[in-house]
C-alpha positions as CSV (number, residue, x, y, z in Angstrom):
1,X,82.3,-26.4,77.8
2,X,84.0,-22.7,77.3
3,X,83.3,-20.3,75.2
4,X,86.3,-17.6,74.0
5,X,84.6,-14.8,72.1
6,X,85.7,-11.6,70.6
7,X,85.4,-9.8,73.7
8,X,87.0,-11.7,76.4
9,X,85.2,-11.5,80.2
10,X,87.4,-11.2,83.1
11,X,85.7,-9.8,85.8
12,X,87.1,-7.0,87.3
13,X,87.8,-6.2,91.3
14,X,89.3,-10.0,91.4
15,X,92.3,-11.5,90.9
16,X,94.0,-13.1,87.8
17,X,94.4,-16.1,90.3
18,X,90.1,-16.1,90.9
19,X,90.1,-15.4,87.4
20,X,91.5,-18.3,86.5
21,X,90.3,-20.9,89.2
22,X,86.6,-19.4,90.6
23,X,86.5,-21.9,92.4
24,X,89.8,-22.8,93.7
25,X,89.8,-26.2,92.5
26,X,93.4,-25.9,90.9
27,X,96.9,-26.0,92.5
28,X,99.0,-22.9,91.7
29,X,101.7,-25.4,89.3
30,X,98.8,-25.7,87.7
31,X,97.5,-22.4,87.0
32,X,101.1,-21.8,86.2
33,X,101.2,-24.3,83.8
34,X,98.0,-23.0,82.4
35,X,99.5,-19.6,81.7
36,X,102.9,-21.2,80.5
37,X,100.7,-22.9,77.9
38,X,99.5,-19.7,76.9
39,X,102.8,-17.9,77.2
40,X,101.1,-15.5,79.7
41,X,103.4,-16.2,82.8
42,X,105.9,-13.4,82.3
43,X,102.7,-11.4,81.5
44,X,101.3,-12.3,84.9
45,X,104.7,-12.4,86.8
46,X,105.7,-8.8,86.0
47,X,102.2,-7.5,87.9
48,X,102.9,-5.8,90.9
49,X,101.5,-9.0,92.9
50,X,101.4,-11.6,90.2
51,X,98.6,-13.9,90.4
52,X,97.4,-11.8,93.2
53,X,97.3,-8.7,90.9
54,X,93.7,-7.4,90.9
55,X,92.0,-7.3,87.3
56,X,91.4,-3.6,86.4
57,X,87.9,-2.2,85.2
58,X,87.3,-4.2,81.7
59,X,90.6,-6.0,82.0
60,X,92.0,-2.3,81.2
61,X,94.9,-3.9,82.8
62,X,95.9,-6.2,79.7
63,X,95.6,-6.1,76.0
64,X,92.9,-7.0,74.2
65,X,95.2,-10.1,73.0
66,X,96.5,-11.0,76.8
67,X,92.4,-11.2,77.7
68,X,92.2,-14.0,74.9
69,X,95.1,-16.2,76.7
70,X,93.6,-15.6,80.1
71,X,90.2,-16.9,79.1
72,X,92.1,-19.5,77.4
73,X,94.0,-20.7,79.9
74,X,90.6,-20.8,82.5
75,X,89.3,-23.4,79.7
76,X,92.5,-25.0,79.8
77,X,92.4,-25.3,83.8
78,X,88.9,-26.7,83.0
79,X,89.9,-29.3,80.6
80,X,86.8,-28.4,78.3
81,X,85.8,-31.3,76.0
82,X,84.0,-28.5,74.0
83,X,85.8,-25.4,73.2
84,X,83.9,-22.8,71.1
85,X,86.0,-19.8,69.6
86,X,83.7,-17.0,68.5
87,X,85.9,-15.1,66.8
88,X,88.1,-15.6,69.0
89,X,91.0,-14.0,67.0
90,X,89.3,-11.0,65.5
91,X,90.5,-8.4,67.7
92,X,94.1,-9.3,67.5
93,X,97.4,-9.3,66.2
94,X,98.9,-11.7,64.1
95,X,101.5,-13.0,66.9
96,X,98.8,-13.4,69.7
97,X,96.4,-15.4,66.6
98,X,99.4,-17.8,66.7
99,X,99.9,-18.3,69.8
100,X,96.3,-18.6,70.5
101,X,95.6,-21.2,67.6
102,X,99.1,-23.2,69.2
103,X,97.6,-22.8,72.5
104,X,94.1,-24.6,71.7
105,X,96.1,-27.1,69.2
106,X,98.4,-28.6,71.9
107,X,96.0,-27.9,74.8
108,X,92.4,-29.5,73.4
109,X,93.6,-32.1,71.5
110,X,90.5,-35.0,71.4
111,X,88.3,-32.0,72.2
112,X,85.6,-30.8,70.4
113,X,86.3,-27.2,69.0
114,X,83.8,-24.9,67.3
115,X,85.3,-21.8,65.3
116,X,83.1,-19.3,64.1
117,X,85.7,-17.0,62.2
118,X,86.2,-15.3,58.8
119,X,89.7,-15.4,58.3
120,X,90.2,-18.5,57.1
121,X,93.9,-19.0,58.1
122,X,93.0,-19.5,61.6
123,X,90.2,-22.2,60.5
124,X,92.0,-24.0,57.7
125,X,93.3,-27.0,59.3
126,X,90.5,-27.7,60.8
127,X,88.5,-31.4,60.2
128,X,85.6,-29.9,59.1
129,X,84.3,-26.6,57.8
130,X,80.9,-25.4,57.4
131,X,80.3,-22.4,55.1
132,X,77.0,-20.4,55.5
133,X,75.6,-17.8,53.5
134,X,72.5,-15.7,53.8
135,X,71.7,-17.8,56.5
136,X,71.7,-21.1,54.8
137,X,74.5,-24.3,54.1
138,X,76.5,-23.6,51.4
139,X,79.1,-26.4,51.9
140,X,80.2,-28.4,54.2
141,X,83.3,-30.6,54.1
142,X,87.1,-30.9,55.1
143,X,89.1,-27.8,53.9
144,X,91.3,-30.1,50.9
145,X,87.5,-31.2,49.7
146,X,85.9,-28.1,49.9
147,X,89.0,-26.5,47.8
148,X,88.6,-28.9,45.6
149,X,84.9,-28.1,44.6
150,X,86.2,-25.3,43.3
151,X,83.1,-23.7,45.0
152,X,82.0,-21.0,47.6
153,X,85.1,-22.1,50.2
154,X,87.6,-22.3,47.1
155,X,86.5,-18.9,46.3
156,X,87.0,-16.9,49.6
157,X,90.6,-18.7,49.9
158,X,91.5,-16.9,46.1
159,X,89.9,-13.5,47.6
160,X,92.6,-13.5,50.3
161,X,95.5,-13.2,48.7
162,X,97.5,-16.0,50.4
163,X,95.2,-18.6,48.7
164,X,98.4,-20.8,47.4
165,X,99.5,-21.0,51.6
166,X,96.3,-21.8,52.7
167,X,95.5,-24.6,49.8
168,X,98.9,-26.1,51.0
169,X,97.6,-25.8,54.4
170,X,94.4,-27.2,53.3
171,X,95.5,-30.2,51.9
172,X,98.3,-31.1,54.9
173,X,95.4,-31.3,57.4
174,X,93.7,-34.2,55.3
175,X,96.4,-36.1,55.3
């Protein structure tokens, strides 16, 4: 199991290498093939000693963004069957979003992956959503059903204004 949250742990005074592979249990094609997946090589490659760069104090050393794709590519070295993203993508741009969600898409497919999140365009293709309010289940469904409840999920899609996008989105991931 791994868990990517807001704010990504990489532990500082190590490399991105240890990072990566604690327990050096991975070849370095496939740590590089973990970092390709996460478009983080060139990142990686233009340190001073690549993989052997040392992580600064609080990852001070890479964007908030670049700490997402390095925890992502240690649970992609780990082939977790259970990935859970606590918003994951809260803290970042709309480019590293992307290339987070297409990460975790082509990387965990068969896995089981928990979003907590509240922007629903990084959720809405998922199988199933649960939506909570004041601490209780307010629906619970695929995205094209819940939509078409016309409900609590229905509304937060309208209140984003790219609710026509996501419904589309919403009703290609039933299919």
């Amino acid at each position: 199991m791994a868990v990517i949250s807001q704010n990504p742990v990489l532990f500082s005074g190590y490399t991105v290498r240890e990072n990566l592979d604690p327990f050096r249990s991975f070849s370095d094609e496939q740590i590089e093939g973990a970092l390709i997946d996460t478009q983080m090589i060139q990142v990686v490659n233009a340190l001073p000693f690549g993989m052997d760069s040392q992580i600064a104090e609080s990852g001070k050393n890479f964007s908030g963004g670049q700490r997402q794709l390095l925890c992502l590519a240690r649970a992609i070295l780990q082939k977790s069957r259970i990935l859970v993203l606590d918003e994951a993508t809260a803290n970042v741009d709309g480019r590293t979003d992307k290339l987070l969600q297409e990460a975790v898409n082509r990387s965990f497919r068969g896995a089981t992956i928990i979003s907590v999140a509240h922007r629903l365009d990084t959720v809405i293709e998922n199988d199933l959503i649960l939506v909570l309010g004041a601490g209780k289940v307010l629906e619970f469904g695929a995205p094209s059903e819940l939509i078409s409840l016309d409900g609590h999920f229905t509304s937060m899609v309208n209140d984003t204004g790219m609710s026509n996008e996501l419904k589309k989105r919403a009703k290609g991931s039933g299919e």
